[in-house]
N, C-alpha and C positions, 0 to 999 in steps of 0.2 A: 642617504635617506631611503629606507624602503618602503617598497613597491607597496606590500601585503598589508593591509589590516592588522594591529595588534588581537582583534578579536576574532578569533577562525568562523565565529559564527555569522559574521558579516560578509561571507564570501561572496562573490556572486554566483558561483555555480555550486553550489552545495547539492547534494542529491536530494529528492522529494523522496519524504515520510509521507507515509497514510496510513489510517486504522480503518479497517471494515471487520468482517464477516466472512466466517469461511463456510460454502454454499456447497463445495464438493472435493470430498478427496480420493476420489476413483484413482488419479494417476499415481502413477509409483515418483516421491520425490516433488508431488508437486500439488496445491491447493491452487485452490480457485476462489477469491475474495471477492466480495461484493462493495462495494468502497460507493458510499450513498454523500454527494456533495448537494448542497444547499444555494444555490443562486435566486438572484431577483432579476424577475423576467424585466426585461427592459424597458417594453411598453406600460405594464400596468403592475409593476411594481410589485408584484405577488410575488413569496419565498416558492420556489420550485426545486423537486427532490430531482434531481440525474444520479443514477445507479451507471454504477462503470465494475466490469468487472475484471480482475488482474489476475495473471496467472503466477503462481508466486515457486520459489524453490522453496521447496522443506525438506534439509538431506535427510533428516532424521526420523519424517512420517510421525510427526509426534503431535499434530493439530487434528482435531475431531470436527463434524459440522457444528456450527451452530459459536464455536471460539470465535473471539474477538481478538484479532491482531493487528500489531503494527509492522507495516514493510517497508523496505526501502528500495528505490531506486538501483537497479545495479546493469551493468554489461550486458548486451544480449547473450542468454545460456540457450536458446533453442529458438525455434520461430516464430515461437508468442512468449515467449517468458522474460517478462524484463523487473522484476522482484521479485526479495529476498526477504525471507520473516527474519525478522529482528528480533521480536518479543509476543509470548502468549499475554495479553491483556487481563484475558478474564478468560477463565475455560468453562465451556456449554454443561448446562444441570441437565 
């Protein structure tokens, strides 16, 4: 009998996805995402916005400000870089 789940999407250690916003692409190879999560404050129950921002790889320099992307989770590439764009979402008018 094995170990694994029939459905890979059931893993437990799967890598986290995120979509945000990309805030700056100064660096060569790397975007800066704003990834805006929605929690309810514990006390009083109110939705509250946390803005986190990711530093992301783009080998290809191909994301503009203002793009909507999804990243993933990857290896650490440098000393704050730990995602990878996956996919342009929606690109900035």
């Amino acid at each position: 009998m094995s170990t694994e789940s029939a459905n890979p999407e059931e893993r437990p250690n799967r890598r986290k996805v995120r979509e945000g916003l990309v805030v700056s692409t100064t660096m060569d190879k790397t975007a800066v995402v704003a990834v805006v999560e929605r929690v309810r404050h514990r006390r009083y129950n109110k939705t509250v916005q946390r803005t986190k921002k990711l530093y992301v790889h783009d080998e290809q320099n191909d994301v503009r400000i203002g793009d909507r992307v999804r990243v993933a989770e990857t290896r650490p590439l440098s000393k704050t870089k730990r995602w990878r764009l996956v996919e342009v979402v929606e690109r900035a008018r």
